[in-house]
The first five atom37 places (N, CA, C, CB, O) and aatype in JSON, in Angstrom:
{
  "aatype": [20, 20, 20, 20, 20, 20, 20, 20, 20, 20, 20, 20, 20, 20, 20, 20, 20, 20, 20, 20, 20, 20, 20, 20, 20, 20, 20, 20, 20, 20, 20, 20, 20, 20, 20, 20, 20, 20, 20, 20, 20, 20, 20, 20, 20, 20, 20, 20, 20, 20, 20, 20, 20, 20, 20, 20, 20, 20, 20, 20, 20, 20, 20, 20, 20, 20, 20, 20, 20, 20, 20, 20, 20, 20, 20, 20, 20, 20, 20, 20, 20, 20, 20, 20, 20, 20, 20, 20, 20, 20, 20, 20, 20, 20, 20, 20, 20, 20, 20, 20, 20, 20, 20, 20, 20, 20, 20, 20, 20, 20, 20, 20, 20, 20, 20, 20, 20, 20, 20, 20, 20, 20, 20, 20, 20, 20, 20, 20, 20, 20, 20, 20, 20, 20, 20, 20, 20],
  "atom_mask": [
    [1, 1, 1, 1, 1],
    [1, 1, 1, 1, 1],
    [1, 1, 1, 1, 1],
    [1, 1, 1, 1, 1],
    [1, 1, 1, 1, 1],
    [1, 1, 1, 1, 1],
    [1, 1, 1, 1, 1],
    [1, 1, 1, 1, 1],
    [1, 1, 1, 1, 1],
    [1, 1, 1, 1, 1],
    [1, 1, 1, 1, 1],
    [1, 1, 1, 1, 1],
    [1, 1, 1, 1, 1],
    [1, 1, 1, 1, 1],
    [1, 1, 1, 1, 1],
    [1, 1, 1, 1, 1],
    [1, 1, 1, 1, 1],
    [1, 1, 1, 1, 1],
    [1, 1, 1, 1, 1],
    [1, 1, 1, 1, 1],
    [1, 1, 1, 1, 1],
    [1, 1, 1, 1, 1],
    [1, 1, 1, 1, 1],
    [1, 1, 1, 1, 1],
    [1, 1, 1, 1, 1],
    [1, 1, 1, 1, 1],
    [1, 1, 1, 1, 1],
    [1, 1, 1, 1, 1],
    [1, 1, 1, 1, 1],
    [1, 1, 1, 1, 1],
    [1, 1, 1, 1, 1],
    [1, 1, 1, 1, 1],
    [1, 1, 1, 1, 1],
    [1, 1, 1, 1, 1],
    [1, 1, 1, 1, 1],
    [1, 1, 1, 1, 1],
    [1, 1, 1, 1, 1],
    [1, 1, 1, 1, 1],
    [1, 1, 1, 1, 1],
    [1, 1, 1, 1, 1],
    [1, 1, 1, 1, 1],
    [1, 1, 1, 1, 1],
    [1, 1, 1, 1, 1],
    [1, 1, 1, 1, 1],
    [1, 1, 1, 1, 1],
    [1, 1, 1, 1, 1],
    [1, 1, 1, 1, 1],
    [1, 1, 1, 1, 1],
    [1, 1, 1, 1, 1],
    [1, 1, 1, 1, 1],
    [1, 1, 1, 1, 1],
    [1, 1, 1, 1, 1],
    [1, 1, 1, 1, 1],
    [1, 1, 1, 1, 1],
    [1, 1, 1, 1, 1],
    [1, 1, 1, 1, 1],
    [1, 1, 1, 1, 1],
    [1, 1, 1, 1, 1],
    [1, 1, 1, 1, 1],
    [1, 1, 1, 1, 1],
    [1, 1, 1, 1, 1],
    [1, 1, 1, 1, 1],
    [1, 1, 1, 1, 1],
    [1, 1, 1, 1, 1],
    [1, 1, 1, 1, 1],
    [1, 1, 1, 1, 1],
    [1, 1, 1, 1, 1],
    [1, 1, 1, 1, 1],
    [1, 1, 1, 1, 1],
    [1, 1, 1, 1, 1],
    [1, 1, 1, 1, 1],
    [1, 1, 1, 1, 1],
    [1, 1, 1, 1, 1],
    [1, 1, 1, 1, 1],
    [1, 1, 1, 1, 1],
    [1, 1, 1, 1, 1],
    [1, 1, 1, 1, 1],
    [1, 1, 1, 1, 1],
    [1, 1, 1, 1, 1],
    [1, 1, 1, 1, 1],
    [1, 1, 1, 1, 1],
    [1, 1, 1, 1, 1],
    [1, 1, 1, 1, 1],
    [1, 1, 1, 1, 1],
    [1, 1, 1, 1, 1],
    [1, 1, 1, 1, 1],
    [1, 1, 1, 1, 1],
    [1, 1, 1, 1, 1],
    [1, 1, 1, 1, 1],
    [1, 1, 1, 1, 1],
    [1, 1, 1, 1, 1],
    [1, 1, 1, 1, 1],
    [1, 1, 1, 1, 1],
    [1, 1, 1, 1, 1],
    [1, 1, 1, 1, 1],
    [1, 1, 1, 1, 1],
    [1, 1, 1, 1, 1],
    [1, 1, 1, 1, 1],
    [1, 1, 1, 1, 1],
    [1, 1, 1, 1, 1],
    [1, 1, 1, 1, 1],
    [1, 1, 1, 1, 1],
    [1, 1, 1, 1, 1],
    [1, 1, 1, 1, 1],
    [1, 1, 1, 1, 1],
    [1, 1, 1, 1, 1],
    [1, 1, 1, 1, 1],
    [1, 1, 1, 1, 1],
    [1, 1, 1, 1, 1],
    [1, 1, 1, 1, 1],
    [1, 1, 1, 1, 1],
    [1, 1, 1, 1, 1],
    [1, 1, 1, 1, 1],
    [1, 1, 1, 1, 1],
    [1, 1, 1, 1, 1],
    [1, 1, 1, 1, 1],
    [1, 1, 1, 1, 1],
    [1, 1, 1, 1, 1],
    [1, 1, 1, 1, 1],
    [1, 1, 1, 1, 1],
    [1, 1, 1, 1, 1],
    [1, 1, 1, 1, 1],
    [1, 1, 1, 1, 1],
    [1, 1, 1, 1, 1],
    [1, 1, 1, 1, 1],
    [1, 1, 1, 1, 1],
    [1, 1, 1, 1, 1],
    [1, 1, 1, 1, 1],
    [1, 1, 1, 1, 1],
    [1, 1, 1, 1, 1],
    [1, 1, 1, 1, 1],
    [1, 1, 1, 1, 1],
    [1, 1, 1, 1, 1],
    [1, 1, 1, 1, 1],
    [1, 1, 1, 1, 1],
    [1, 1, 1, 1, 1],
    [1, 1, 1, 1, 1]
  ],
  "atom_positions": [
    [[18.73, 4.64, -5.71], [17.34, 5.01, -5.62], [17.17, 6.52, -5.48], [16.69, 4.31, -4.45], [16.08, 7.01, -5.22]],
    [[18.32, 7.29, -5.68], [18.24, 8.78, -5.65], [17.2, 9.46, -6.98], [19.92, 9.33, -5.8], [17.14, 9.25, -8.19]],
    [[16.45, 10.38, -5.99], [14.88, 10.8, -6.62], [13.63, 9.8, -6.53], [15.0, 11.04, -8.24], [12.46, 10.06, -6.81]],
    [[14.03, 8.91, -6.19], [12.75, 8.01, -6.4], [11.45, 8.68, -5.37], [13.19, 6.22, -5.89], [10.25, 8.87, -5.58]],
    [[12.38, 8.92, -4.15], [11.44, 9.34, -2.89], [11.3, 10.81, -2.84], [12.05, 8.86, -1.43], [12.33, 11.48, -2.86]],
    [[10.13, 11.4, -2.78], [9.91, 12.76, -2.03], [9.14, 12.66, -0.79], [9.18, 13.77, -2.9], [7.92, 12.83, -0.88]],
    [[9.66, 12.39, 0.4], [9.21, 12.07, 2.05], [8.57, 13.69, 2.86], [11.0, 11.42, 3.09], [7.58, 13.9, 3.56]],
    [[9.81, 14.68, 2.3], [10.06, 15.93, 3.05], [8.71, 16.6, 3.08], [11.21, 16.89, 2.38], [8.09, 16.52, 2.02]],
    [[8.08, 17.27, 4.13], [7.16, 17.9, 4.08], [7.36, 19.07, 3.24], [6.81, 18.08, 5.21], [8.44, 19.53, 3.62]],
    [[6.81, 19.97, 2.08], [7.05, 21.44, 1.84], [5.95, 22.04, 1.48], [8.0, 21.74, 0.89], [5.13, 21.24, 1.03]],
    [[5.58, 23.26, 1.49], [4.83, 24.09, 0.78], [4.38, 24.2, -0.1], [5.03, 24.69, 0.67], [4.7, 24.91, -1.05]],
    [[3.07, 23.15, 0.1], [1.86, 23.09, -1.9], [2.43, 21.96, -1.9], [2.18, 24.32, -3.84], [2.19, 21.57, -3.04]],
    [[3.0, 21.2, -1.42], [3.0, 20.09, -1.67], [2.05, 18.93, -1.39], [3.88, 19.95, -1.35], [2.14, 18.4, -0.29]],
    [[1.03, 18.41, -2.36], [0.11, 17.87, -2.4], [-0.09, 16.46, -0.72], [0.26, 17.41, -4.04], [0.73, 15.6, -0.4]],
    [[-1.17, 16.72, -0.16], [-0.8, 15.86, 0.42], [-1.12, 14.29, 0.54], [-0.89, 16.35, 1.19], [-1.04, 13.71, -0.54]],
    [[-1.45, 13.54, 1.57], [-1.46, 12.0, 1.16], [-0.27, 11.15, 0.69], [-2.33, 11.87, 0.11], [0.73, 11.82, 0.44]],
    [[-0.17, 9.97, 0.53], [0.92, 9.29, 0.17], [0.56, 8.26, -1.41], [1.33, 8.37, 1.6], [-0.44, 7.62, -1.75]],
    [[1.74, 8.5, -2.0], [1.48, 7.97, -3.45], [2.66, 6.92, -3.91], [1.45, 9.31, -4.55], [3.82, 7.02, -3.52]],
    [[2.39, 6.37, -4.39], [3.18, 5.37, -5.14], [2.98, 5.95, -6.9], [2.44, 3.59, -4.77], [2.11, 6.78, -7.18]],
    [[3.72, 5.5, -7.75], [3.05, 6.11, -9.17], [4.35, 5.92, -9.77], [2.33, 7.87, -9.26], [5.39, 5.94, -9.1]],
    [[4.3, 5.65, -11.46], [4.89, 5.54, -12.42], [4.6, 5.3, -13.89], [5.41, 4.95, -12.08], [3.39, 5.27, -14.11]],
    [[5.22, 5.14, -14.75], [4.63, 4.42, -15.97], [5.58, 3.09, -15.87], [4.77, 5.37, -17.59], [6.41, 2.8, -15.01]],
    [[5.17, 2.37, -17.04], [5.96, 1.12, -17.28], [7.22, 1.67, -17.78], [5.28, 0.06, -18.33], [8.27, 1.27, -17.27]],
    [[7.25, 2.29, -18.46], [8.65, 2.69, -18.73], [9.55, 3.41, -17.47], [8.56, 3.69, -19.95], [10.77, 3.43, -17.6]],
    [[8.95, 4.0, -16.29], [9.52, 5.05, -15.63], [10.23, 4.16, -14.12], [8.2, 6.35, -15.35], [9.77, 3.07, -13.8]],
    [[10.9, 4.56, -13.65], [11.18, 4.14, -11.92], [9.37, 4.38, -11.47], [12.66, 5.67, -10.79], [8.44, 4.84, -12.12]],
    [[9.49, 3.72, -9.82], [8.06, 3.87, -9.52], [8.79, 5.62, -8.6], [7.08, 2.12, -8.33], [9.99, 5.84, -8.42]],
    [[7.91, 6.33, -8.3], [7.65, 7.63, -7.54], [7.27, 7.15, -6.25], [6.51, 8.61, -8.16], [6.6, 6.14, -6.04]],
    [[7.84, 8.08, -5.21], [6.67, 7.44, -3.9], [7.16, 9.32, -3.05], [7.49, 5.11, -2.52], [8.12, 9.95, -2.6]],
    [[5.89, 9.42, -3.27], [5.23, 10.96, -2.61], [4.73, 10.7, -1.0], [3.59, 11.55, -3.67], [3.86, 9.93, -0.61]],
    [[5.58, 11.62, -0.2], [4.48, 11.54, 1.11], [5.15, 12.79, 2.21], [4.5, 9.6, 2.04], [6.26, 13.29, 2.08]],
    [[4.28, 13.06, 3.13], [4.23, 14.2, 3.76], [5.24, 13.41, 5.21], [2.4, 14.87, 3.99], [4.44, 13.15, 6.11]],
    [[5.86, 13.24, 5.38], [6.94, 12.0, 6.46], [7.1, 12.78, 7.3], [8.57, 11.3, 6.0], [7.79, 13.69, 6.85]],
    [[6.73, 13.01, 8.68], [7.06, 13.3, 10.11], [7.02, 12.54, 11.45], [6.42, 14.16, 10.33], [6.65, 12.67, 12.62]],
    [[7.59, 11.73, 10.65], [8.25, 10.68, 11.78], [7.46, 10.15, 13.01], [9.44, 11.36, 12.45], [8.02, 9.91, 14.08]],
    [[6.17, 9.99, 12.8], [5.47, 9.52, 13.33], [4.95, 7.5, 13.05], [4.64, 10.63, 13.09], [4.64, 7.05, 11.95]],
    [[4.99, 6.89, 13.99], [4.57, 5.76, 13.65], [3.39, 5.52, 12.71], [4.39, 5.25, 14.69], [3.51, 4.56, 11.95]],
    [[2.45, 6.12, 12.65], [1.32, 6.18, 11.13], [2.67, 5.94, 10.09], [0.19, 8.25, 10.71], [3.03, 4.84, 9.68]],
    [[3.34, 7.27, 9.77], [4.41, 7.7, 9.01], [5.43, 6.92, 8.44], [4.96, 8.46, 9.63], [5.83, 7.1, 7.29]],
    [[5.99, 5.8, 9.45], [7.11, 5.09, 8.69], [6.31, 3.47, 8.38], [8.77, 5.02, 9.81], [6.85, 2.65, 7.63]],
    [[5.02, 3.21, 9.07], [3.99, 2.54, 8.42], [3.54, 2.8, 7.11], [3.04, 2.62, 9.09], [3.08, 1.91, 6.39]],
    [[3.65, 4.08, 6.74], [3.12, 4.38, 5.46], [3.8, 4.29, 4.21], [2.73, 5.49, 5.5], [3.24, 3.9, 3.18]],
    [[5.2, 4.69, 4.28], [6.27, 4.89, 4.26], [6.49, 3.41, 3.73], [6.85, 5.48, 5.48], [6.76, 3.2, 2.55]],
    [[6.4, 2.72, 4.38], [6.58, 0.82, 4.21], [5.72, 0.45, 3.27], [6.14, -0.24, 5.62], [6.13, -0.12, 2.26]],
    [[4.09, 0.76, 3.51], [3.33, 0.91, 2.61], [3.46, 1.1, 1.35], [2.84, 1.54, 2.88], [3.43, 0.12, 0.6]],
    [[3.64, 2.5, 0.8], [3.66, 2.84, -0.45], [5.59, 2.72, -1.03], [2.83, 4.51, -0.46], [5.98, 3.32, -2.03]],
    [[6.42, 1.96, -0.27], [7.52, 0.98, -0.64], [7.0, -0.35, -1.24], [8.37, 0.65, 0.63], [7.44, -0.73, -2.33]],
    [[6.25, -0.94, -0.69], [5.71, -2.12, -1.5], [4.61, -2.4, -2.4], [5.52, -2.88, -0.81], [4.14, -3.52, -2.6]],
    [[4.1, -0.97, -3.09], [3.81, -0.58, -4.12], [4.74, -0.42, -5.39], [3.33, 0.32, -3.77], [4.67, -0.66, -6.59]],
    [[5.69, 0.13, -4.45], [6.84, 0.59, -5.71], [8.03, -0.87, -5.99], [7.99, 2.31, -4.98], [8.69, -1.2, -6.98]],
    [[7.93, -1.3, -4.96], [8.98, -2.54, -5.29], [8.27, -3.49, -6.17], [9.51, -3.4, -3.9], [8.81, -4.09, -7.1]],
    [[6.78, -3.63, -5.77], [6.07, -4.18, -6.53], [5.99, -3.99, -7.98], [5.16, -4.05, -6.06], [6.05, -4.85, -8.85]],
    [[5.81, -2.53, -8.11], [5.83, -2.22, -9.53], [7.27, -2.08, -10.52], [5.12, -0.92, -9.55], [7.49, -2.07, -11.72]],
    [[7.86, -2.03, -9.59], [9.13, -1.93, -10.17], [9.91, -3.33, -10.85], [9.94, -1.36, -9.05], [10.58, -3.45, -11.87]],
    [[9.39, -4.55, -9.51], [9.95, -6.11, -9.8], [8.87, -6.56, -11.26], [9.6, -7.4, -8.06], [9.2, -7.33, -12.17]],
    [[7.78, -5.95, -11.13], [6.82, -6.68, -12.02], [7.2, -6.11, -13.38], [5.2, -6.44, -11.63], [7.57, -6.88, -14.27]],
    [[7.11, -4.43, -13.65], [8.12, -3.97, -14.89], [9.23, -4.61, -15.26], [8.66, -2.78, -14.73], [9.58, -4.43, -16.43]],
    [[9.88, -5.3, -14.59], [11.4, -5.71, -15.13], [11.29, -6.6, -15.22], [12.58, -5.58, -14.59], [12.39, -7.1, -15.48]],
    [[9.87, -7.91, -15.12], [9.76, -9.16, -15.48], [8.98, -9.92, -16.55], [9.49, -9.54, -14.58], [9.03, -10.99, -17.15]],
    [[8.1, -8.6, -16.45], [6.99, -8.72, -17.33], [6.74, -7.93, -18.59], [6.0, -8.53, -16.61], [6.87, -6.71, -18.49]],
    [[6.39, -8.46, -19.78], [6.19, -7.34, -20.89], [4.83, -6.99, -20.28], [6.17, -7.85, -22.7], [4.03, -7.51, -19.51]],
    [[5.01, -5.32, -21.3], [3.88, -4.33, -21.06], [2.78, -4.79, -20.81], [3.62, -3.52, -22.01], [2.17, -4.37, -19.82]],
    [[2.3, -5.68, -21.54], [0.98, -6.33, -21.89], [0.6, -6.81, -20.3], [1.14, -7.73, -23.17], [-0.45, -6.42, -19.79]],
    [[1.41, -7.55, -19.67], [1.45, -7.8, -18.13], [1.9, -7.36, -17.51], [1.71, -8.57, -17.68], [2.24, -8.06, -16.55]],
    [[2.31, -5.89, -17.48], [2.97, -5.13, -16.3], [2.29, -4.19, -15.71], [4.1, -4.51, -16.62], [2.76, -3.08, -15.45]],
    [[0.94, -4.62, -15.39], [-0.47, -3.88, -14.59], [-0.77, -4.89, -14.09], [-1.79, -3.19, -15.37], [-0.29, -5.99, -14.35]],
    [[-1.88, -4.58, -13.05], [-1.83, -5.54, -11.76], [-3.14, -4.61, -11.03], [0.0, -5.59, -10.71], [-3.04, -3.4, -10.86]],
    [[-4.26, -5.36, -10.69], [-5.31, -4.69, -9.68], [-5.13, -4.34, -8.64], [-6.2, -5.22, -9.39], [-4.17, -4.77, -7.99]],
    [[-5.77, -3.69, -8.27], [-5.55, -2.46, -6.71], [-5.34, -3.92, -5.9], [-7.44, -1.07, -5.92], [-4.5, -3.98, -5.01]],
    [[-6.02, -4.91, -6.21], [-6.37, -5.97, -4.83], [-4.44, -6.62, -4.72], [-8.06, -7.79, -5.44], [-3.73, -6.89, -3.75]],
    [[-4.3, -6.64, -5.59], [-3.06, -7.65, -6.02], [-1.86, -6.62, -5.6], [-3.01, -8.17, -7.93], [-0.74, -7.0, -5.28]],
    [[-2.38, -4.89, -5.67], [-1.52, -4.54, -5.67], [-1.05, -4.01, -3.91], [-1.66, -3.74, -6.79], [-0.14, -3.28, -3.53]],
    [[-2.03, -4.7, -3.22], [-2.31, -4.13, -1.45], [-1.51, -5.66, -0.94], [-4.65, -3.9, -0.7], [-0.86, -5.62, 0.11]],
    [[-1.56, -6.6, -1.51], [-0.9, -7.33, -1.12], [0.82, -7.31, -0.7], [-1.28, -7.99, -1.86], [1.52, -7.67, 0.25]],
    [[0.97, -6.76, -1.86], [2.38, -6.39, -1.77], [2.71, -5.33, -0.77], [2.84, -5.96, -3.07], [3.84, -5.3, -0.28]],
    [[1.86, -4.51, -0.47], [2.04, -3.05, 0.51], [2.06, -3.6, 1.69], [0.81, -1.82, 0.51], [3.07, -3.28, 2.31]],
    [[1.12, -4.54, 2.43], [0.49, -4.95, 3.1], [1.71, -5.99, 3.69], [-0.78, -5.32, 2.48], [2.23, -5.92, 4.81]],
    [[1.95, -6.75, 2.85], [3.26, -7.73, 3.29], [4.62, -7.02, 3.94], [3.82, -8.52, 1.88], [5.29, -7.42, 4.89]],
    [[4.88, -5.38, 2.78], [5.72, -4.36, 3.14], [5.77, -4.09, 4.79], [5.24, -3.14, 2.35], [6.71, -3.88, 5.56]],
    [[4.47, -4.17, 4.93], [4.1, -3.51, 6.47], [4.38, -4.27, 7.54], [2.64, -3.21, 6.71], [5.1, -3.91, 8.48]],
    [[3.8, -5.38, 7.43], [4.09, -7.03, 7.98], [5.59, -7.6, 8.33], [3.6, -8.07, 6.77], [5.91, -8.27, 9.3]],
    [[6.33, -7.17, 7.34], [8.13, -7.23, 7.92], [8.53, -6.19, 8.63], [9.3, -7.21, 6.77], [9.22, -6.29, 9.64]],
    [[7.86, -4.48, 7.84], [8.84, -3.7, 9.18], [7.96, -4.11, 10.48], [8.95, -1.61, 9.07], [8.61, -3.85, 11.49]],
    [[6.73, -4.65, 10.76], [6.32, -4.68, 12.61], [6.85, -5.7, 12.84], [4.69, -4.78, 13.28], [7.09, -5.86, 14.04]],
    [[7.33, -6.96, 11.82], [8.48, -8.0, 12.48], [9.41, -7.38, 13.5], [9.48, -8.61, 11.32], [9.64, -7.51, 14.7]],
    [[10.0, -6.36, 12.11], [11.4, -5.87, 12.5], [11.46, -4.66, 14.0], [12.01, -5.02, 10.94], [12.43, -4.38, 14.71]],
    [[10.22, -4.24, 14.05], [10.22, -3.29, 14.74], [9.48, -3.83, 16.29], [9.54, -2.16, 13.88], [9.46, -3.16, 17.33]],
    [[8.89, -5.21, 16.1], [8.61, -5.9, 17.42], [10.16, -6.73, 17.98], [7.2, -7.13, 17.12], [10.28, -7.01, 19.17]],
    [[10.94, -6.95, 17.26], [12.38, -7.63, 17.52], [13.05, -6.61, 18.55], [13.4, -7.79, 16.0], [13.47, -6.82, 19.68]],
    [[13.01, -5.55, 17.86], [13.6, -4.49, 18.5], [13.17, -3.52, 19.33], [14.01, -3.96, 17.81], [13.68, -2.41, 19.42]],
    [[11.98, -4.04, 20.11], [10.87, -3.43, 20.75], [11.85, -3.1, 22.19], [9.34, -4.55, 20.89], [12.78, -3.9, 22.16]],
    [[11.91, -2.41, 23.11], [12.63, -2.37, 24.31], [11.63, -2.66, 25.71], [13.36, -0.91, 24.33], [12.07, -2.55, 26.86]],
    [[10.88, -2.86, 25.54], [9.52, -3.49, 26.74], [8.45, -3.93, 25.81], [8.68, -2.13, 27.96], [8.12, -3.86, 24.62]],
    [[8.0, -4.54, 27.23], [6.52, -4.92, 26.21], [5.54, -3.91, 26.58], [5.69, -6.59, 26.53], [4.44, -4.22, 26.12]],
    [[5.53, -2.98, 27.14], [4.54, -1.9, 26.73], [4.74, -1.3, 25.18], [4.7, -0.68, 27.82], [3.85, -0.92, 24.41]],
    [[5.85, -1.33, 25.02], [6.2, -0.67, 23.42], [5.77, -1.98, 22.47], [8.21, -0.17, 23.12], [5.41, -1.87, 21.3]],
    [[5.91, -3.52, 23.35], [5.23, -4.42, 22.3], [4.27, -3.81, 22.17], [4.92, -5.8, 22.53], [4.4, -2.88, 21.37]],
    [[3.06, -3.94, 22.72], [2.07, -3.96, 22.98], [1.3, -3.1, 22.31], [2.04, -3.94, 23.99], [0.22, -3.37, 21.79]],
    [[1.79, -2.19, 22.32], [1.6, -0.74, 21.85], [2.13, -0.66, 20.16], [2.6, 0.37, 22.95], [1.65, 0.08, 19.3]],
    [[3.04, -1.46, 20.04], [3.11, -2.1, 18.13], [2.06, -3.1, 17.56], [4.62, -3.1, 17.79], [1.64, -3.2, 16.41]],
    [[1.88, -3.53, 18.22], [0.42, -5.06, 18.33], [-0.44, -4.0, 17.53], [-0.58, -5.76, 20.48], [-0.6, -3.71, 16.35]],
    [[-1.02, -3.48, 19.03], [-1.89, -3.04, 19.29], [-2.24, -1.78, 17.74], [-1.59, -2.62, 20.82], [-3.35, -1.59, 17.24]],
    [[-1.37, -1.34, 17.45], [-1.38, -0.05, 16.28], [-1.51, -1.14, 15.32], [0.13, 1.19, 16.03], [-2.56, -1.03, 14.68]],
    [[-0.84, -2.1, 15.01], [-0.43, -2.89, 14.03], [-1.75, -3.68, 13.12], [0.56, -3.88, 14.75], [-1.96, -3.69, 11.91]],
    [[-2.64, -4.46, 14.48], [-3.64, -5.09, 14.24], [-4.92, -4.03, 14.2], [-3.68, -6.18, 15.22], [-6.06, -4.49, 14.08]],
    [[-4.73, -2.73, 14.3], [-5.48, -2.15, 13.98], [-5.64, -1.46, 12.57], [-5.48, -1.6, 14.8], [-6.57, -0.93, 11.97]],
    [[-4.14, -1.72, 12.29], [-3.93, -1.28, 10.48], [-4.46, -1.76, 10.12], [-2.92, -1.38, 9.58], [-5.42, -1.28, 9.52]],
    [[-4.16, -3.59, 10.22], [-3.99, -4.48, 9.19], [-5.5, -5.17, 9.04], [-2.74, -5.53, 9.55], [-5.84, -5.89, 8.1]],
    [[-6.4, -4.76, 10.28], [-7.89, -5.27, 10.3], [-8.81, -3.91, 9.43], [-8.47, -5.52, 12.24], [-9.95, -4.13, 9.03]],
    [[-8.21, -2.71, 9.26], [-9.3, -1.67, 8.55], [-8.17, -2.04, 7.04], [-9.46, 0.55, 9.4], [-8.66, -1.45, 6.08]],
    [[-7.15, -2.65, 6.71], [-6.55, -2.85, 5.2], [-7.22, -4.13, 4.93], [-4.76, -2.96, 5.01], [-7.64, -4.51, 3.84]],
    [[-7.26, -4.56, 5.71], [-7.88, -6.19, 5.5], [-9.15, -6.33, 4.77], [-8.23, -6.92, 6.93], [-9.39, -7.05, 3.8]],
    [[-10.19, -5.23, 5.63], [-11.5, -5.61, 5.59], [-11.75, -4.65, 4.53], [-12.36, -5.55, 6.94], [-12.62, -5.07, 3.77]],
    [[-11.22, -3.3, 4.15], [-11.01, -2.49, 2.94], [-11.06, -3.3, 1.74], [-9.72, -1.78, 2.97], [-11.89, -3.32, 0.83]],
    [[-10.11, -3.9, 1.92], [-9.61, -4.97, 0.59], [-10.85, -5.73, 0.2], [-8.29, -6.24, 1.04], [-11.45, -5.68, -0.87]],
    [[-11.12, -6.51, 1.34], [-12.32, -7.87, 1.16], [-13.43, -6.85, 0.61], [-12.95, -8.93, 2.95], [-13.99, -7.06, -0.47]],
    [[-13.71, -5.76, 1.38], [-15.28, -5.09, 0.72], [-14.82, -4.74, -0.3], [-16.16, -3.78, 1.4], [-15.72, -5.02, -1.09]],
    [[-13.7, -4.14, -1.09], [-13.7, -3.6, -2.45], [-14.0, -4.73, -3.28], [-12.38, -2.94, -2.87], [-14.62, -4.62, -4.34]],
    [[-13.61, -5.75, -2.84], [-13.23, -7.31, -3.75], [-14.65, -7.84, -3.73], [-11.94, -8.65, -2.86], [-15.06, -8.36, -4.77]],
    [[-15.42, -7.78, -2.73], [-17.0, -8.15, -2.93], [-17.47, -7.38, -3.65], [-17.9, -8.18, -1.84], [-18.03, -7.85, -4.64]],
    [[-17.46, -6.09, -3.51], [-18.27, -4.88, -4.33], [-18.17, -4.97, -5.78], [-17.73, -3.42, -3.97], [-19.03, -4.47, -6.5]],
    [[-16.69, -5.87, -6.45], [-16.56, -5.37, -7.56], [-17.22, -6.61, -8.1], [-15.18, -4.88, -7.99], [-17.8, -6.52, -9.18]],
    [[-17.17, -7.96, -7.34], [-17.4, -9.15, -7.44], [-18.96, -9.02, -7.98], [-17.06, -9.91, -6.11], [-19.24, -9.45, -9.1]],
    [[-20.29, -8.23, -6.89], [-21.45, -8.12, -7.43], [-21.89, -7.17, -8.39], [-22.11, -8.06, -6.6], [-22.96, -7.13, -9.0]],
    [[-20.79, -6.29, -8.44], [-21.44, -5.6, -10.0], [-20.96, -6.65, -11.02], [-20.71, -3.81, -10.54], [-21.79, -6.94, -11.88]],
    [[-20.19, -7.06, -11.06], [-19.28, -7.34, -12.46], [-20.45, -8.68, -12.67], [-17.08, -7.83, -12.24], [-20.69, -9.02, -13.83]],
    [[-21.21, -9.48, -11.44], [-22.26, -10.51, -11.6], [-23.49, -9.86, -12.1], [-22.55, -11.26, -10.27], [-24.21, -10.47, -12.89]],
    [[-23.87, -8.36, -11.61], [-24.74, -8.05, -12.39], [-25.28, -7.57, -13.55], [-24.95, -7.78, -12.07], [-26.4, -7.62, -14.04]],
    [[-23.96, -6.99, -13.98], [-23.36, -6.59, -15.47], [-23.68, -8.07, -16.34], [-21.36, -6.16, -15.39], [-24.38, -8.14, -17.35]],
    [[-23.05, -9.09, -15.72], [-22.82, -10.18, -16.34], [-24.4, -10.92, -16.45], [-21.64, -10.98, -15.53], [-24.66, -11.88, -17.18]],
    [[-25.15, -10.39, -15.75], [-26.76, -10.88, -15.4], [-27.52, -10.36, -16.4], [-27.44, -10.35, -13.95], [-28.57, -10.91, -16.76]],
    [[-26.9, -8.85, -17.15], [-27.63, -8.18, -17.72], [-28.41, -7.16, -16.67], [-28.37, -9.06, -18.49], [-29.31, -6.52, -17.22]],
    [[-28.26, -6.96, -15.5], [-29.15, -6.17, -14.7], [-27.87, -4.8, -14.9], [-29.61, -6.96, -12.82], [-26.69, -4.76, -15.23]],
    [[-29.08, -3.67, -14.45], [-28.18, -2.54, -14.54], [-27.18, -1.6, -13.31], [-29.06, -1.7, -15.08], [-27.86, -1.65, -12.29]],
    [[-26.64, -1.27, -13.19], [-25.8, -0.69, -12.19], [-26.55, 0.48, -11.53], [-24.46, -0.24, -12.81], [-26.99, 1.16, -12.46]],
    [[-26.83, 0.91, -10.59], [-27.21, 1.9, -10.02], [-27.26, 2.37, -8.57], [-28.09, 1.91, -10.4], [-27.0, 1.31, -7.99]],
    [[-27.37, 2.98, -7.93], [-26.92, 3.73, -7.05], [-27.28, 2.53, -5.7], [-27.68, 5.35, -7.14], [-27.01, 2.81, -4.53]]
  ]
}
């Protein structure tokens, strides 16, 4: 997987975290990494973007090797869901549980409810398009 990742913080280096590729290419995964719990959450994150895109390229012809944002949070989202397995196993008190919970269910309730409103939003235009009514602000 050498190059796939650029984690290191540097200079002009765009920030935010990215997943990205073509069908032909490895997936990319861009991010500003300082070892902060946000950080190796994110980190997990935009890993199951890329595993995603990567398993689906090598299974699927072109024609099916795209996939919607919704379909594609699932996979990130699940990413995230094994490392707080892995990282509540290995928790050393339960204040540090607690304190993984606690960060954890706060991700996964603003990714959750992100997801559901994009998925309604696109749900009532695409009904009003389909109504003949027009799109507007």
């Amino acid at each position: 997987m050498k190059g796939w990742v650029d984690a290191l913080a540097n200079r002009g280096k765009r920030g935010g975290a990215y997943s990205w590729g073509t069908y032909t290419s490895k997936p990319y995964l861009s991010m500003n990494f300082e070892g902060t719990l946000n950080n190796v959450s994110t980190l997990a994150h935009e890993y199951g973007h890329s595993i995603h895109s990567y398993l689906t390229r090598n299974a699927q012809p072109q024609v099916y090797g795209d996939y919607r944002t919704f379909i594609a949070e699932i996979a990130s989202m699940t990413n995230e869901a094994i490392l707080m397995q892995k990282m509540l196993t290995e928790a050393s008190s339960a204040a540090e549980r607690a304190y993984l919970l606690s960060s954890y269910l706060d991700e996964f309730r603003g990714g959750f409810y992100r997801q559901a409103s994009f998925a309604d939003f696109e749900a009532r235009a695409h009904a009003k398009v389909e109504a003949g009514e027009a799109l507007t602000a």
